[in-house]
C-alpha positions in Angstrom: 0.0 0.0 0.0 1.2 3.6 -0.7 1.8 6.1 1.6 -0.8 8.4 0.9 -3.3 4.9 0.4 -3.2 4.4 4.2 -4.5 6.1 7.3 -1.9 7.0 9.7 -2.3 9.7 12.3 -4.5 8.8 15.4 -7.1 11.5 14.9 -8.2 10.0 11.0 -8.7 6.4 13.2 -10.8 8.0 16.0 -12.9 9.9 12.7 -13.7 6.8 11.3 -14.6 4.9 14.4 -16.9 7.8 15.9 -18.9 8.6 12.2 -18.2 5.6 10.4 -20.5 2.2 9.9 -19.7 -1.1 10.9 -19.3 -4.5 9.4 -17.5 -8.0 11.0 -17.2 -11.0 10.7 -15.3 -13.8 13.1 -12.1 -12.6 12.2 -12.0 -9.1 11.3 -14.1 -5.8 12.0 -14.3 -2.9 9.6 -15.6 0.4 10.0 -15.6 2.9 6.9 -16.6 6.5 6.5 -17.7 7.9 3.5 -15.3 10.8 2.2 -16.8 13.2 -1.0 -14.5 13.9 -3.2 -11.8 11.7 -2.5 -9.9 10.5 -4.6 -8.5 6.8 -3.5 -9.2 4.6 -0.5 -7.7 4.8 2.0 -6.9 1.9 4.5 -5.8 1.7 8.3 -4.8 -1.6 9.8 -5.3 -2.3 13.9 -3.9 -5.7 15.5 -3.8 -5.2 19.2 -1.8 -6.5 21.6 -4.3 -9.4 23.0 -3.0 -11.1 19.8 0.4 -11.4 20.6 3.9 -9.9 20.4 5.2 -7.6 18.0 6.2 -10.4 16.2 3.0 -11.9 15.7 1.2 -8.6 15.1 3.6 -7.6 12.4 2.7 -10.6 10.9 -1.0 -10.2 11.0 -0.5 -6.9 9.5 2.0 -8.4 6.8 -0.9 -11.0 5.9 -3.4 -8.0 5.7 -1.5 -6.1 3.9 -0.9 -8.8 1.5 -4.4 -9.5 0.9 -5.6 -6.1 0.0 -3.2 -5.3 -2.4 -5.2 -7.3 -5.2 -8.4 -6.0 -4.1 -7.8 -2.1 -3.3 -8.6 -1.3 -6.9 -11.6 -3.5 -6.6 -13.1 -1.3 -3.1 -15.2 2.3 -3.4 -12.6 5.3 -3.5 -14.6 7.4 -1.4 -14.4 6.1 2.0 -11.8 5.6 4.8 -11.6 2.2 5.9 -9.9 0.8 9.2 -9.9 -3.5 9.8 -9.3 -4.9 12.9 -8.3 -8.1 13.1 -10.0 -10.6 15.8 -8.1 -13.5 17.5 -8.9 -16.1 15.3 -6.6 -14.3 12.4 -3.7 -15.1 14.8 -3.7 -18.2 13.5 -4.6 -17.7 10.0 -2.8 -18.5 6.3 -2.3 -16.1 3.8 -5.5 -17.6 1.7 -7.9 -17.7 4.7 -7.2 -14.2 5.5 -8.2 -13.4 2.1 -10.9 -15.1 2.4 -12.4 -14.0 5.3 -10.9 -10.1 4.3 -13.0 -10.9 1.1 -16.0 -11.7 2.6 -15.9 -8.9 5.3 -15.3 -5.9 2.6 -18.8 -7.7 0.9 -20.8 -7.3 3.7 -19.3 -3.7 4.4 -20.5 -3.1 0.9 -17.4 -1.5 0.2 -16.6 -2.8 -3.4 -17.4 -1.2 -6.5 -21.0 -1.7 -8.4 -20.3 -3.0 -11.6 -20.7 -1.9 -14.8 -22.0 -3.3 -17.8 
C-alpha cells in the first residue's frame, strides 16, 4: 500500500470509528466512513496486543497487507476504511485471510458496483 493509500495519524482512526458504519465478521471488523470527493481509498490496519507480540502482530498486518493489495482497486474510492483483526486471524494462512478479508469488505459493501 502507498503512503498516501493508508491512514496514519490517530485523529483520522478516532474519525472513522466515531462517524463511520460497521461490518465483522469472526475474524475481522471494519468500520468505513464515507469521504466526498476523495480520490482513492484509504486503509488503516489495527492488530492489538491481546493477539500477541510484536512479532506476531507484524505478521497479521503483513498478511493484511498482503491480501488487500489485489483488491484495493476493486473497493469504493470514497471512503476511509480501518480493519481490525479478531483472535482467530492469529492463526490464519495467507488464503484464509483473504478469504475471510474478502468476505468482510462484501458485507461492508465497500466494493465497486459494476458496470456493464
Amino acid at each position: 500500500m502507498k503512503k498516501q493509500h493508508r491512514l496514519r495519524k490517530n485523529e483520522e482512526f478516532q474519525k472513522v470509528f466515531q462517524h463511520g458504519k460497521s461490518a465483522a465478521n469472526r475474524q475481522f471488523v471494519v468500520y468505513q466512513l464515507s469521504r466526498r470527493g476523495q480520490e482513492h481509498v484509504r486503509i488503516g490496519l489495527s492488530v492489538s496486543k491481546k493477539l500477541g507480540n510484536a512479532v506476531q502482530r507484524n505478521r497479521i498486518k503483513r498478511l493484511m497487507k498482503e491480501a488487500l493489495r489485489g483488491t484495493a482497486e476493486e473497493l469504493r474510492q470514497d471512503c476511509d476504511v480501518v480493519i481490525i483483526a479478531r483472535k482467530p486471524a492469529a492463526s490464519m494462512e495467507l488464503e484464509e485471510v483473504q478469504k475471510s478479508l474478502k468476505h468482510v469488505l462484501k458485507v461492508a459493501k465497500l466494493y465497486r458496483r459494476r458496470t456493464r
